[in-house]
N, C-alpha and C positions, 0 to 999 in steps of 0.2 A: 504494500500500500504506500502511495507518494505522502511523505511526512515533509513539517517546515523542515530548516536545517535548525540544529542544537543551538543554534547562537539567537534564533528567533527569526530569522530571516528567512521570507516567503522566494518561493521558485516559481518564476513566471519562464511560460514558453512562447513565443510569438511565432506561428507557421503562415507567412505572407509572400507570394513570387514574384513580389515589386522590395527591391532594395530600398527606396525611399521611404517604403513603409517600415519596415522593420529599422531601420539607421534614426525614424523620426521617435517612434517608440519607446526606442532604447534613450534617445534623450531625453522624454518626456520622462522617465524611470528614475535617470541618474541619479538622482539626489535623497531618491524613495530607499528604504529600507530593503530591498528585493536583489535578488541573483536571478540575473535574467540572459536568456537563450534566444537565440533564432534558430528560421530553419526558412530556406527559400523553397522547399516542396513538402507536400504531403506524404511522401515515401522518408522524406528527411526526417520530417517529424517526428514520424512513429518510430524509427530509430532511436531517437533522444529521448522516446516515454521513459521507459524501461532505466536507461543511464543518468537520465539528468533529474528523472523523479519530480516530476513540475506540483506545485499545486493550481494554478490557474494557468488553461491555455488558451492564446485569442488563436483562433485560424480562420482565415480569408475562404470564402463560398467557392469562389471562381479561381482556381489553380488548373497548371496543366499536369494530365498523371492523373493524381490521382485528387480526386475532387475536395471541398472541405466538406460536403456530406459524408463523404466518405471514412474520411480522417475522423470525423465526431463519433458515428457509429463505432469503428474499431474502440477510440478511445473509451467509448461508453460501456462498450464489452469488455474490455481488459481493466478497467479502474472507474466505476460509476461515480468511486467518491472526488475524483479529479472534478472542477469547475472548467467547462469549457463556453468562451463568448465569441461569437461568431463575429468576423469585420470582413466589410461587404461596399460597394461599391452598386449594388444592385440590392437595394433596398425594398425590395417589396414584402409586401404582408405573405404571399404563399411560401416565400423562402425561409421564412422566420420562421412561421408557423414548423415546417420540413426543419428544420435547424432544430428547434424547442421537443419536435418529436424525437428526435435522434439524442437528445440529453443536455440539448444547450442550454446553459440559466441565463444569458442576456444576448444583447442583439445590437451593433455598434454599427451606422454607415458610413460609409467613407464622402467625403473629409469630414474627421474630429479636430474637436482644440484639445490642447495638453490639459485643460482641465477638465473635459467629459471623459478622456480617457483616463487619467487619474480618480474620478468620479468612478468608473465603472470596476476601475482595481480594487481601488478598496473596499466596493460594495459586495465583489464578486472572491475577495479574499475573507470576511468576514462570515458569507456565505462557507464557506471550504471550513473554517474553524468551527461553524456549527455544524457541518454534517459529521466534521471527526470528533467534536464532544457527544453527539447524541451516537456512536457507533461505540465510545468511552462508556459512555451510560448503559448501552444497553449489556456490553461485556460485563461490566461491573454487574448489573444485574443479573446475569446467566452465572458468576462464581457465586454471590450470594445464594442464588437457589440453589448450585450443588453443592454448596456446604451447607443451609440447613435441610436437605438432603440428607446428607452423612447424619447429621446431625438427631433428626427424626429416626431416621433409622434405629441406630442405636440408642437412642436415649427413652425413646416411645415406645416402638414397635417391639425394641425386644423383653423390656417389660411387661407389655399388654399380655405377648404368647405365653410368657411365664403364667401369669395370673389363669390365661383360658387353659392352658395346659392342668393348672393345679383346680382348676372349678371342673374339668375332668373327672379327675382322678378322685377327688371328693365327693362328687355327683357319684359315680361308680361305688365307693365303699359306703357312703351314709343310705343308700338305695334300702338296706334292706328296715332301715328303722326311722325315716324322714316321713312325713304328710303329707297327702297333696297337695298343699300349699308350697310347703317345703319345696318338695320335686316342681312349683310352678316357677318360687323366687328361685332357685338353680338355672333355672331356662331360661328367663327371663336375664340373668345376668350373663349367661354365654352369649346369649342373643347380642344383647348391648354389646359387649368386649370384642363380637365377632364384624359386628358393625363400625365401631370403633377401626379394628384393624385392618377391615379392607380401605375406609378410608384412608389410613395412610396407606396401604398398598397403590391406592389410586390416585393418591397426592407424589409418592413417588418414580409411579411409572412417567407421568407427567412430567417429568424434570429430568428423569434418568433413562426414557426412551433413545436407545443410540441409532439414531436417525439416519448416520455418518455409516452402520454398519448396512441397516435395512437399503439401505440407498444401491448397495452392490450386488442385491438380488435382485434389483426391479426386471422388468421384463413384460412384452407387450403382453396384454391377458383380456378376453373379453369384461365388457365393463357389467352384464348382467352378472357376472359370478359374483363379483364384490354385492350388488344391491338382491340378489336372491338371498344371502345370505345373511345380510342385515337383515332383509324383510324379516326370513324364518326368524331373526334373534327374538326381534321383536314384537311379533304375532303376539305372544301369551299374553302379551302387556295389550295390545289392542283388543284382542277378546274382551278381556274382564272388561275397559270401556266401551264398550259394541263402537268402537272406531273401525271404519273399514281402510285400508291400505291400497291404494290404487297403480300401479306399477305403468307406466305409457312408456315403455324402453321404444327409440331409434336410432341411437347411437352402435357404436362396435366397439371399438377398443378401446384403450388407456394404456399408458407405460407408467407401470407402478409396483407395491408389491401387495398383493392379494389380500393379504393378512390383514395389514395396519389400514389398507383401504378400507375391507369390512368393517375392522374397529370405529373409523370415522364415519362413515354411514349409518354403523346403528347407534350411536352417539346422537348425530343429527335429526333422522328418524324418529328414533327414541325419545329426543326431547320434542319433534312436533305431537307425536303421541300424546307424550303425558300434558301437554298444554292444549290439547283440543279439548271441546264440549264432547260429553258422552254423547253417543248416535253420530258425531262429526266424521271428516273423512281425510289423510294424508295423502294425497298425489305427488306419486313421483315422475319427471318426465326428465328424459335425456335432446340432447341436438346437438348434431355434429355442427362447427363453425372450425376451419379452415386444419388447422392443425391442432386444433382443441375441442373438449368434449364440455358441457353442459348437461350438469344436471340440476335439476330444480327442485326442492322438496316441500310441498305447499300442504300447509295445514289450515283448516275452519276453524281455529281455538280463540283463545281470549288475544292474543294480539302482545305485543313489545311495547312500550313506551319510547319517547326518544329519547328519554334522559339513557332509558337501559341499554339502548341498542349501541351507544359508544361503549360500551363496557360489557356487552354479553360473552367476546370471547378472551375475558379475562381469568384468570386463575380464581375459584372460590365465590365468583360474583354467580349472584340470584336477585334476578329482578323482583320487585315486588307487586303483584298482580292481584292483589285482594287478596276476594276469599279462596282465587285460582292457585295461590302458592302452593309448590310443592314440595317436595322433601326432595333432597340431594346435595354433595357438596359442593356443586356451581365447579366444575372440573373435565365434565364432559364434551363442553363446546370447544376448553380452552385446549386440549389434549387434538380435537380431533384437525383444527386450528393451524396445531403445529404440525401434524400428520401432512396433512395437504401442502402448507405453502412448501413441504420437505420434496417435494413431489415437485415442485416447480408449479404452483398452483393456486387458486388463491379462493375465499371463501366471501363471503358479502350474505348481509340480510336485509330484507324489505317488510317492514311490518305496518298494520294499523290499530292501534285496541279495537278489542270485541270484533276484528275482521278477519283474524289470519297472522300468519306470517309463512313468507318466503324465505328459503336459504339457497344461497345460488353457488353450485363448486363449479368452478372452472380446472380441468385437467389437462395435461399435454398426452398427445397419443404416438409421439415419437419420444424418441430419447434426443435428451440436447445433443446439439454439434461440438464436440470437443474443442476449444479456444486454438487457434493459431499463435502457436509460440513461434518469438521471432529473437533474434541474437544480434545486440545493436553492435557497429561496427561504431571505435573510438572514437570521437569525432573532435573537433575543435570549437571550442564555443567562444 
């Protein structure tokens, strides 16, 4: 990942095939706080990603070779957290627009003054410091969970088994002279201890699922097996609410792995279930869209609010829905969340009270293209 350099000093790269631009640039610079790069082609450039580790790049739209759409796309594949601002001589809205799609954060026409270009460094270096503190944050939060992880584990969970192990073995020998009562408050506490402990079982797989190993099994697999198999998990739970499950498959495949896919499904599933009106009905429907699959999972139940819907695929959250709340440890949206976007994928909800909600998974049904590694040659800067 391109970092400032240790003394505090930002890395600017300027890729422009007019020397006047790049010669003006540099002395707009001079006096700024920055180590900064040219490069009079787009082949040039992407040589000097890799060596010179930029944090902000300007690249020019219209080069010869190879284009600055060009240039942005790769850069955006190889290091999304790099800022790159596009300088352009051909200022129109559709190029911008092509520019912003491919991961540009701003848009510069030619001719600037040295203070709109300086304007634009430092709003576009500022930008760069927040996406590597929020990339900070989020790391720091992924060691926090697996350490109290460890933490639960051992300090929780293996006192709980103690305890259900010994309410065992005590249920077992008081058998022959305990009351009905007795033999109730026994049950009654296994029950609780056993509930207790899958909780953390479920608080931990969520943290300690290795996503990183599942990822080396995936393999294309039709996408009915994953939702047949949710379905069957979750039939018993539909029954008991005379909910009917409605399945509309058009789809064919996914590149994924089986397993962790079903788990995320009847997670999903499962929670439009348990939020429907009794006699209500879950529809699941699939569509193929270009190299990706759509699946939609629609429930008739009491609906999301919006304050919950920022927050439903958070770790432990449960919306509050009246008298509709139900029991669980708000763990299953967040687990299934991380399943899919592991997948290359992504999850989204549409809700109304008292109308429904939607959950929409978007899947890939190839395997990504492996990255183009390239070997810069030492250049001069």
């Amino acid at each position: 990942m391109a970092m400032a350099l240790e003394d505090g000093r930002s890395r600017i790269l300027i890729i422009d095939d007019e020397q006047v631009v790049l010669e003006s640039c540099i002395e707009i610079l001079l006096d700024q706080p920055y180590d900064v790069a040219t490069a009079s082609s787009g082949a040039r450039g992407l040589e000097f990603m890799e060596e010179f580790r930029p944090d902000l790049v300007f690249v020019d739209l219209k080069m010869p070779g190879l284009s600055g759409l060009e240039v942005l796309e790769a850069i955006n594949r190889d290091d999304p957290t790099v800022v790159t601002v596009v300088i352009t001589g051909y200022a129109t809205v559709d190029s911008a627009i092509e520019a912003m799609k491919l991961g540009a954060y701003d848009f510069i026409p030619k001719p600037f003054t040295p203070d709109q270009f300086r304007v634009i460094t430092a709003r576009s270096l500022e930008k760069r410091k927040l996406v590597l503190e929020t990339i900070a944050l989020r790391r720091e939060k992924e060691m926090l969970r697996e350490n109290f992880a460890a933490i639960v584990s051992h300090e929780l969970k293996s006192p709980l088994s103690a305890v259900q192990q010994n309410l065992f073995v005590l249920a077992h020998q008081l058998s022959p002279v305990t009351t009905e009562d007795q033999r109730v408050q026994l049950e009654r506490m296994k029950s609780r201890i056993g509930d207790l402990l899958d909780l953390v079982d479920r608080w931990l797989r969520s943290v300690s699922v290795d996503l990183d190993g599942i990822r080396e099994r995936f393999e294309t697999l039709p996408l009915s097996v994953p939702i047949t198999k949710a379905v069957e998990s979750v039939q018993p739970q539909a029954v008991r609410k005379d909910v009917e499950i409605v399945v509309q498959e058009r789809a064919g495949s996914v590149y994924g792995h089986e397993g962790v896919l079903t788990e995320a499904l009847t997670n999903i599933i499962g929670n439009a279930v348990k939020y429907s009106y009794e006699g209500g009905t879950v529809t699941i429907t699939t569509k193929q869209l270009d190299d990706r699959v759509r699946v939609d999972v629609t429930d008739t139940g009491v609906g999301i609010s919006e304050d919950d819907r920022v927050h439903i695929f958070d770790d432990f959250y449960r919306g509050d829905v009246g008298m509709s709340r139900q029991s669980g440890a708000g763990l299953g949206l967040a687990i299934s969340r991380r399943i899919i976007e592991a997948h290359n994928g992504s999850v989204s909800v549409e809700s109304e009270l008292g109308r429904g909600t939607t959950f929409t998974i978007l899947l890939p049904t190839e395997a990504p293209e492996p990255p183009v590694s390239r070997l810069p040659e030492r250049s001069e800067i």
